[in-house]
C-alpha positions in Angstrom: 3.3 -51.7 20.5 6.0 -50.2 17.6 7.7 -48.8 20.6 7.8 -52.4 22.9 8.4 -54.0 19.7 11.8 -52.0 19.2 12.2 -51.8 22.8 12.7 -56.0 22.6 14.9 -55.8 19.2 17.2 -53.8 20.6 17.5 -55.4 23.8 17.6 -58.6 21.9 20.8 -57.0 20.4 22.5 -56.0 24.0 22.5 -60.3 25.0 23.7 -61.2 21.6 26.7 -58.5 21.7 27.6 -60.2 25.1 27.2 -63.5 24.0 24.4 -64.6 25.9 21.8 -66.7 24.9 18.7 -64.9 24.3 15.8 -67.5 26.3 17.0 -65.3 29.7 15.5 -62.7 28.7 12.4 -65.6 29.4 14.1 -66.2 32.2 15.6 -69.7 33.3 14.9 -72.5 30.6 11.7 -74.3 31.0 14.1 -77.9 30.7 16.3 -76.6 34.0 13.1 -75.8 35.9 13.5 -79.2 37.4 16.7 -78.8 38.8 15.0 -75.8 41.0 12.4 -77.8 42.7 9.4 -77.0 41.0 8.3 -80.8 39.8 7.9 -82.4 43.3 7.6 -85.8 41.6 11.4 -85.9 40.9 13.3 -87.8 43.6 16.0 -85.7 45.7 18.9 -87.7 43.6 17.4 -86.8 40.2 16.7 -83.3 41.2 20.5 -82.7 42.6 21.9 -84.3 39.6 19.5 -81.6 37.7 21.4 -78.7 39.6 24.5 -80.0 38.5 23.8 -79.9 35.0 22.1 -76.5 35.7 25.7 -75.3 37.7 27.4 -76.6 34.7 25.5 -75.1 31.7 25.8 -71.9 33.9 29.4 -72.0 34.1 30.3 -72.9 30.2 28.2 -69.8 29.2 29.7 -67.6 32.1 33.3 -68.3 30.9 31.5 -67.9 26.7 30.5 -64.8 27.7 34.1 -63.7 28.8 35.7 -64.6 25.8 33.0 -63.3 23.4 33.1 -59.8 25.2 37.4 -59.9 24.6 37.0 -60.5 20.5 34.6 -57.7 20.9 36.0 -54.4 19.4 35.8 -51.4 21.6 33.4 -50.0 19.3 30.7 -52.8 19.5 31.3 -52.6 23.8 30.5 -48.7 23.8 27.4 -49.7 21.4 26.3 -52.0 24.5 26.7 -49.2 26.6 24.9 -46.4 24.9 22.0 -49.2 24.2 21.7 -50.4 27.6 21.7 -46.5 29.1 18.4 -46.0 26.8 17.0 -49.0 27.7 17.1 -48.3 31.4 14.3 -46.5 32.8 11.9 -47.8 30.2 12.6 -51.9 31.5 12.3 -50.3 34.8 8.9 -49.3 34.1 8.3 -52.7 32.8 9.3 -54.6 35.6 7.0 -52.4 38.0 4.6 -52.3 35.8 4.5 -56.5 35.5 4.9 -56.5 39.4 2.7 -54.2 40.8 0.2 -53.3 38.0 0.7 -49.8 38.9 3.4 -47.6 39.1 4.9 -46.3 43.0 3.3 -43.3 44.8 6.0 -40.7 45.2 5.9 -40.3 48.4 6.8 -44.4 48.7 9.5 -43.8 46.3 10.8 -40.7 48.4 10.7 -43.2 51.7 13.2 -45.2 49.4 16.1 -42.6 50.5 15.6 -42.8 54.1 17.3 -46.0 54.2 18.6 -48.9 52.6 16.5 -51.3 54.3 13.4 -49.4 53.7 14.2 -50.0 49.7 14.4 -53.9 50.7 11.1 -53.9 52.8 9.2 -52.1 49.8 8.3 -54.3 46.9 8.2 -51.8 44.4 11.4 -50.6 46.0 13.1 -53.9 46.0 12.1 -54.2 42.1 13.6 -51.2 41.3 16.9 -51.9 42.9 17.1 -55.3 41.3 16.3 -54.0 37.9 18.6 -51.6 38.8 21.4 -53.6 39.2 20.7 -55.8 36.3 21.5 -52.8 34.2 24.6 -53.0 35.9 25.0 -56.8 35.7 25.9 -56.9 39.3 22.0 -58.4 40.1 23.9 -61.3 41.8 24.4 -59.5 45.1 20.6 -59.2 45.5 20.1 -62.6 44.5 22.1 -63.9 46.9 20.9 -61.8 49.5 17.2 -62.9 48.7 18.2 -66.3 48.3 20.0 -66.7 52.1 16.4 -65.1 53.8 14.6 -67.7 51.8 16.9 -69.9 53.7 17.4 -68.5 56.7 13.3 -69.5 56.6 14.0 -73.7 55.6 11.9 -75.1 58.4 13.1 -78.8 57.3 16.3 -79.4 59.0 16.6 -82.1 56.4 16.5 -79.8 53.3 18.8 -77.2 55.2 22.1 -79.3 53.1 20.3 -79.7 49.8 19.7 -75.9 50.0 22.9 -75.0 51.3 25.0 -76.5 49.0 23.0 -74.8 45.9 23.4 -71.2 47.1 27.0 -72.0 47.8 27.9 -73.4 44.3 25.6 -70.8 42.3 27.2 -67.7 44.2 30.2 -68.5 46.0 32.3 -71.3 44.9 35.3 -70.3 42.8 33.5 -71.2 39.6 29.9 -70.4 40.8 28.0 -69.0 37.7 27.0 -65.9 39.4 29.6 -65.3 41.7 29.3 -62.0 44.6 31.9 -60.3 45.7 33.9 -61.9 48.5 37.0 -61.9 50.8 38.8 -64.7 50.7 37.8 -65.4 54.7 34.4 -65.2 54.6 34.6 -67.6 51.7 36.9 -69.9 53.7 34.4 -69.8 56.7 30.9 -70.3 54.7 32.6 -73.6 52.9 33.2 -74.6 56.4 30.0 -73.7 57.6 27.8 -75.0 54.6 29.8 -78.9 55.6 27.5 -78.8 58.5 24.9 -76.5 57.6 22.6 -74.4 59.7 19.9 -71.7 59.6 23.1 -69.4 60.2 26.0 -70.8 58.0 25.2 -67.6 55.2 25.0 -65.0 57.7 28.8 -63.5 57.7 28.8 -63.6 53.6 25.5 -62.3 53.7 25.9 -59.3 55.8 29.2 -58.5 53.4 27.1 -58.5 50.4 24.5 -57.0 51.9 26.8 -53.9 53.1 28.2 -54.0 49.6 25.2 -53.2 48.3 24.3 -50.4 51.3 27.4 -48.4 51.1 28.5 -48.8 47.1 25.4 -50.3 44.9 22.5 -48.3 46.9 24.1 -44.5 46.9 24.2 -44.9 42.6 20.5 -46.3 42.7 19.6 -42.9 44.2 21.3 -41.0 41.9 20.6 -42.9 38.7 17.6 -42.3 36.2 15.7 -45.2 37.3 15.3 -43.4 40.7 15.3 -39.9 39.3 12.1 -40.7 37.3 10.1 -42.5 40.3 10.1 -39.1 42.2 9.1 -35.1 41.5 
């Protein structure tokens, strides 16, 4: 428990060095909840006017963040550093530990570096590589992925714009709070396609991010301590 306990402090320290506010490490406030859907007696004008105060809240504390981390000396930034790198594989352990109640076999973990999409179709696997790439605060890009096959499922043609037009202010949009990585023509093409949405408008940006993550994010997951500790 001494050991969680100082686990949490010092974590605790990592969001208030980058300016963040400390309820995500709860996750997403309980008083945005609404704004995602989860209290079906909202109607579909209060809930969108949630999101907007949700995109907005997300964007003031995205462009916070930025200027807290430039006062920052360099000292405090390597501080971040060196605390995070210790905090790795032990949140790791946590997060499969809270999501599986076990932790992997080794010979799933070894399947892991067969291929990228064999990571994705593990659930332990997928854990690992989105804990993964929090530590590298670049967990957007398997967000977004995760959040266009959720989508890509919307049997509601109806809900197909409500839906659309959330993923593309949260991770595209110019100002989107957590923002992927993207060419200026796919993002010129998805605002297109997201006018008049379909099941398919977030497939071009979505096959970007998700070779992104294949040919850059994946090949440091195999060689980092997270996956180093999963397997003999």
């Amino acid at each position: 428990m001494a050991e969680l306990q100082n686990m949490k402090l010092l974590l605790l320290s990592i969001y208030w060095l980058r300016g963040e506010d400390t309820s995500e490490l709860c996750g997403i406030n309980s008083r945005v909840l609404p704004c995602l859907g989860q209290n079906p007696k909202l109607s579909q004008k209060t809930e969108a006017h949630s999101w907007e105060l949700y995109i907005q809240r997300k964007k003031r504390k995205k462009r916070k963040m930025c200027q807290g981390l430039e006062s920052l000396p360099v000292s405090c930034l390597e501080r971040v550093k060196e605390l995070k790198a210790r905090l790795g594989s032990f949140l790791l352990k946590q997060e499969l530990n809270l999501s599986s109640k076990r932790e992997p076999r080794t010979e799933d973990a070894l399947k892991w570096r067969t291929s990228f999409q064999n990571l994705l179709a593990h659930k332990d696997g997928l854990c690992a590589f989105r804990t993964f790439l929090q530590s590298e605060h670049s967990e957007e890009n398997i967000a977004f992925y995760l959040a266009c096959e959720d989508y890509k499922k919307t049997k509601m043609s109806s809900k197909l714009c409500s839906k659309a037009k959330k993923i593309y202010e949260e991770f595209i949009d110019a100002d989107a709070p957590r923002e992927v990585n993207l060419d200026h023509e796919t993002k010129s093409i998805t605002k297109k396609n997201v006018q008049e949405p379909t099941c398919s408008c977030f497939d071009l940006a979505q096959s970007k991010i998700y070779t992104l993550m294949e040919k850059d994010c994946y090949p440091r997951f195999l060689k980092s301590a997270f996956y180093s500790e999963l397997k003999p």
